[in-house]
C-alpha angles and dihedrals in degrees: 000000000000119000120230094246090048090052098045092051079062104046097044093064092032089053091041093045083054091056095042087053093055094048093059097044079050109141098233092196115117111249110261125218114262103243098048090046086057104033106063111232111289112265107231135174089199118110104242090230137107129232123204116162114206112187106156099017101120085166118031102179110188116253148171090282098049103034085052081069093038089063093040094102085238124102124258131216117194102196113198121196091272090052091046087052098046087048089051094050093056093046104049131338077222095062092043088058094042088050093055105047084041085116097201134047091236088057092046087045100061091038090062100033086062084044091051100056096038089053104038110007128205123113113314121201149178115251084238088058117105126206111232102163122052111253130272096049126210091245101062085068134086118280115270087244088068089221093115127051107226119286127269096208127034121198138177128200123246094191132040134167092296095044107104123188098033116120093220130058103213090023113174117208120236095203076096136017136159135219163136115247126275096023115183085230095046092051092047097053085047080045091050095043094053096044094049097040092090094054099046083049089062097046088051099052089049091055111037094169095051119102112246109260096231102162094069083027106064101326146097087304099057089040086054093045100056087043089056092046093056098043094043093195122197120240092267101054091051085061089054103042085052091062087029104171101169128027112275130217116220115168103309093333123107105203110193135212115258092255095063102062099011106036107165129206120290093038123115104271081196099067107113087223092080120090101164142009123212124218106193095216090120134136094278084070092077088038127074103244137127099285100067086058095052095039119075095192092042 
């Protein structure tokens, strides 16, 4: 018969072998959380990479706004107006010379920010323009019905059928956009901006004193203009996209409903729906342009 202390000489290393056993078979992989061990990474067409434009920014000092994207796990890219003007130069001579005679940094602004995209693709936005949803976003993946691939273009809309004073009606901002690179609408509004430039020139030089009109120029209206081109949307589906409730799907385009991209004050900041909230304490402010006659606050 074995005696306790006997037994006990032959459990204590036995017990302390099969320790040391399982330390060493430890999975030394950090625990995951649940849902992404069981959902695979979200399959995007959308450049992991952030656009600010900064002409006329002799000082850019970080901010909210802009830290919110530096956290955001995605890279950032800041252009100046050199950079702007090299990149036109690699995309298109025409585009050089448009970029140049472009006579206002607004102007200049919303010309680079369409050549940026088409040329390198990722999200572009205004330095007023805060990140409220962690990136990627679902909905730069692929529908949960797997019949579409994911989008190449993401839009949201500006103006619905309570938006009064816009020119357009949809009307998509252009403080964010989404997009792979080389898009069809990205290189008609570039294609629009180029062709008209000449004429708005001259309208300029015969009234000195008149105020750019940047919105059919380079602005929200040109950048509507060449969405709608592209989606050329039926009657019906113009009617629709005006009292939008839910993201829609045309062609590779993912148009969004005017919370996602321009909530307004008194909304729900909560609503998972919103990925980002503008600011409008951009550049135009210290220029003479149309949003400083829509805006009261402008």
């Amino acid at each position: 018969m074995i005696r306790p202390l006997a037994l006990l000489r032959i459990i204590v290393p036995l017990y302390a072998l099969i320790l040391l056993i399982l330390y060493l078979r430890r999975d030394t992989t950090p625990p995951s959380d649940p849902e992404t061990k069981s959902s695979p990474p979200l399959e995007i067409l959308i450049p992991k990479t952030i656009h600010h434009v900064m002409i006329a920014i002799p000082k850019f000092k970080p901010n909210s706004h802009s830290i919110s994207w530096q956290q955001s796990g995605w890279k950032v890219e800041y252009w100046t107006e050199d950079a702007c003007s090299e990149l036109a130069q690699e995309l298109n001579t025409s585009y050089a010379e448009t970029f140049q005679q472009l006579p206002s940094a607004v102007l200049k602004s919303d010309f680079c920010r369409y050549m940026v995209m088409y040329g390198r693709g990722g999200v572009y936005n205004d330095l007023d323009v805060h990140l409220m949803k962690a990136l990627p976003w679902k909905v730069m993946g692929p529908p949960r019905n797997g019949s579409k691939g994911p989008p190449s273009l993401i839009v949201g809309l500006e103006g619905d059928a309570t938006t009064k004073g816009l020119p357009r009606s949809p009307q998509f901002v252009q403080w964010t956009i989404a997009s792979a690179p080389e898009h069809p609408v990205l290189l008609d509004a570039l294609g629009r901006i180029t062709e008209r430039t000449p004429e708005f020139l001259k309208k300029q030089q015969a009234d000195k004193n008149g105020d750019a009109d940047v919105m059919n120029w380079t602005g929200p209206s040109v950048w509507t203009d060449a969405v709608l081109a592209y989606l050329s949307c039926t009657d019906m589906q113009l009617e629709k996209l005006r009292d939008l409730r839910m993201a829609v799907r045309i062609k590779d385009v993912l148009i969004l409903p005017k919370r996602a991209f321009a909530v307004i004050q008194g909304e729900d900041h909560k609503n998972p729906d919103i990925l980002v909230k503008h600011y409008f304490s951009g550049m135009w402010k210290h220029e003479k342009s149309w949003w400083s006659k829509l805006l009261p606050f402008g």
